[in-house]
C-alpha positions in Angstrom: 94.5 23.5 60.1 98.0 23.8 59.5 99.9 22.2 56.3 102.1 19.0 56.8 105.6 20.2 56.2 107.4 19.2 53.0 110.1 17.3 55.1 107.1 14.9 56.9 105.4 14.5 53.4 109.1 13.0 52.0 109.2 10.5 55.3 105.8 9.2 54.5 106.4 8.7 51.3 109.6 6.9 52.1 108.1 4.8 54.3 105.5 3.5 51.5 107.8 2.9 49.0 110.1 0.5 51.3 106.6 -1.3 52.5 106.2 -1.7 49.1 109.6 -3.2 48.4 109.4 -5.3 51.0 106.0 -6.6 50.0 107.1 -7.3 46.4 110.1 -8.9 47.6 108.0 -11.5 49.5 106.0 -12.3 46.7 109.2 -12.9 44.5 110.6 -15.5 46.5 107.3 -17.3 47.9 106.8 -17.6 44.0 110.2 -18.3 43.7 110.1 -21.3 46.1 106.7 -22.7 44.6 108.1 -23.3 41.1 111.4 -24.5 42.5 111.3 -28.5 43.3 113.5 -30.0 45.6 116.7 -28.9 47.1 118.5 -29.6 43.7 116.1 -27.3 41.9 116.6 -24.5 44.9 120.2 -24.7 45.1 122.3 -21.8 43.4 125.6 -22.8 41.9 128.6 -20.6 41.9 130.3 -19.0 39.5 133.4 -21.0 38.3 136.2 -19.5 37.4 136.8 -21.4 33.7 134.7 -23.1 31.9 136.6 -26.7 32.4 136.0 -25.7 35.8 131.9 -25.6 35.0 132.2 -28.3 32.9 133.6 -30.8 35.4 131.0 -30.2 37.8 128.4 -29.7 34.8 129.7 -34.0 34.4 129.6 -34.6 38.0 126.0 -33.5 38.2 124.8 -35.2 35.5 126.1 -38.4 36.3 125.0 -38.5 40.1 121.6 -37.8 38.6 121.5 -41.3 37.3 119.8 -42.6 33.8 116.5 -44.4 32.7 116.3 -47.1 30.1 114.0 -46.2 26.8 112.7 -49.0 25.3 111.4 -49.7 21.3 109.1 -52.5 19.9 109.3 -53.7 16.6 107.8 -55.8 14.6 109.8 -58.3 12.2 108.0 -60.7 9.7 110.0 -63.0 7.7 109.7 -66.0 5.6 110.8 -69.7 6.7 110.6 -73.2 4.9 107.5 -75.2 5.4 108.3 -78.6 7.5 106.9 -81.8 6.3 104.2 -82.0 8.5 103.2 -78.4 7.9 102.8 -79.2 4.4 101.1 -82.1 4.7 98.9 -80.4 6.8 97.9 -77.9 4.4 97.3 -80.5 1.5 94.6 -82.5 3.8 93.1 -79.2 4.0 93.0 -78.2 0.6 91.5 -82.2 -0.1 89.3 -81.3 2.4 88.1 -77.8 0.8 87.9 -79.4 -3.0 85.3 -82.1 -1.4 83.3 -79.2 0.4 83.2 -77.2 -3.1 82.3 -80.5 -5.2 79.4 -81.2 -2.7 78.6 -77.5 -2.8 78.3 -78.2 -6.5 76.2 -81.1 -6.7 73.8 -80.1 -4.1 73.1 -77.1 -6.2 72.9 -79.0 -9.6 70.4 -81.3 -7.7 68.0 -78.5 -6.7 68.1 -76.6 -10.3 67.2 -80.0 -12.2 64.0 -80.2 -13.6 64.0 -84.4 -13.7 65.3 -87.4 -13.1 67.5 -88.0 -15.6 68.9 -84.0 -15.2 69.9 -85.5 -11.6 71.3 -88.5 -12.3 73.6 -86.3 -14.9 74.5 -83.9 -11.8 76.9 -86.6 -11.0 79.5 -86.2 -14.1 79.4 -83.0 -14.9 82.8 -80.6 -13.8 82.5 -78.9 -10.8 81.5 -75.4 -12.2 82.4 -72.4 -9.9 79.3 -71.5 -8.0 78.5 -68.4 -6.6 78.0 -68.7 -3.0 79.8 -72.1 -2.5 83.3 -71.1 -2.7 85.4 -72.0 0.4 87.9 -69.8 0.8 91.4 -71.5 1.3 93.5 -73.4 -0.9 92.0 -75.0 -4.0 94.9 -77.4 -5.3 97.6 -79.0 -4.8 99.8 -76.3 -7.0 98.7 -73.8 -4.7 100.4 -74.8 -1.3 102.9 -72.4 -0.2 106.6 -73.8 0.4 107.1 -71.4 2.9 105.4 -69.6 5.5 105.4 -66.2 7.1 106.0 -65.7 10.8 106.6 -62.4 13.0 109.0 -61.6 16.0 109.6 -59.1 18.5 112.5 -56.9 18.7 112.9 -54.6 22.0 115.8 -52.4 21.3 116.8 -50.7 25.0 119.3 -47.7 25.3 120.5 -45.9 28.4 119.5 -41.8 28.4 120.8 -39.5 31.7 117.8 -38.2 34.0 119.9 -34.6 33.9 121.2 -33.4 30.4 122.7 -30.0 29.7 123.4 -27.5 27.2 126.4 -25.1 26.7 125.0 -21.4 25.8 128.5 -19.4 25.3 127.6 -16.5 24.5 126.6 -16.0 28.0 129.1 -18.2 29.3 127.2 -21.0 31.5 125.3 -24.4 30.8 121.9 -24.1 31.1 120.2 -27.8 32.6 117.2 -29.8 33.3 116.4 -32.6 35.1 113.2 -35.1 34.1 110.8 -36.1 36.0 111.6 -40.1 35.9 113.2 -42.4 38.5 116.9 -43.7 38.3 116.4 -47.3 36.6 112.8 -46.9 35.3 111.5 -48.1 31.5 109.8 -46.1 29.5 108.5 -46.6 25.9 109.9 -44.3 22.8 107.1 -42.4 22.4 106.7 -41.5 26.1 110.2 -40.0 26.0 109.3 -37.2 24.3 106.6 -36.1 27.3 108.9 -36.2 30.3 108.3 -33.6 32.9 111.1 -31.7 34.3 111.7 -31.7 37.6 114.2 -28.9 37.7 116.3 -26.2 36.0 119.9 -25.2 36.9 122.5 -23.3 35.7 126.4 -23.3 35.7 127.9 -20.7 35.5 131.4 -19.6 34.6 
């Protein structure tokens, strides 16, 4: 059986290796086209000559990308006079709750006394605080508030571009993101933090 010669071993070996090239260069850019989203995120920008040049369209790209709205919540308490009628209010209750504690009182001096005369004395003696019969609330008169708290909403909205973009000098180009959010939408403050990017790009200069 005779021995391939050296210069048919070097072809085949050719041939493999450019199979082989070729095979890892389909993978590259089938991988290449998954991960890239949309025509934005596939298209490659030139190199510009200066960096005002970059910069320019760096401004241009941002801007056509459009912005969302992030919106804050907050919570404001804050103290305001009482009006008439609220204070009136609150001194019928407090009548209301001295009465309940009174009763309270004498019902329970009625079942502790051992006679007839003990009951009869159930109705002059102070109203002693009792455990148990305590309505809480206000007790007197000195105790009504003159004001009152009350709480308000605050939404605070601010403008933020979809596309932002950051200058790396060193190696001379801006590298970019875009999020994954509609032009126009709301979003709360703490969801702002877990936008998805849509796409990268670079500019180059």
């Amino acid at each position: 059986m005779e021995r391939p010669s050296s210069l048919a071993v070097f072809a085949t070996v050719a041939a493999s290796g450019s199979v082989g090239l070729l095979i890892y260069a389909g993978f590259f850019y089938t991988n290449l086209s998954r991960v890239s989203t949309g025509s934005e995120g596939e298209a490659v920008s030139p190199v510009f000559d200066t960096q005002q040049q970059a910069q320019q369209e760096v401004d241009r790209w941002i801007q056509d990308g459009g912005t969302y709205t992030v919106t804050k919540t907050q919570r404001i308490q804050r103290s305001v006079p009482l009006t008439p009628q609220e204070r009136r209010k609150l001194e019928l209750l407090a009548d209301e709750q001295r009465r309940a504690k009174i009763e309270a009182s004498y019902e329970a001096c009625l079942n502790e006394a051992a006679s007839d005369l003990a009951k009869e004395l159930c109705s002059f003696q102070q109203t002693p605080d009792i455990a148990g019969s305590a309505i809480p609330g206000l007790n007197a008169a000195s105790e009504i508030p003159n004001t009152k708290v009350i709480e308000t909403l605050r939404v605070e909205r601010k403008d933020h571009p979809r596309r932002t973009c950051t200058l790396v000098q060193d190696y001379r180009r801006f590298n970019c993101v875009e999020f994954e959010v509609r032009a126009g939408a709301e979003v709360e403050a703490d969801q702002q933090s877990n936008l998805a990017i849509k796409a990268y790009r670079q500019f180059r200069f």
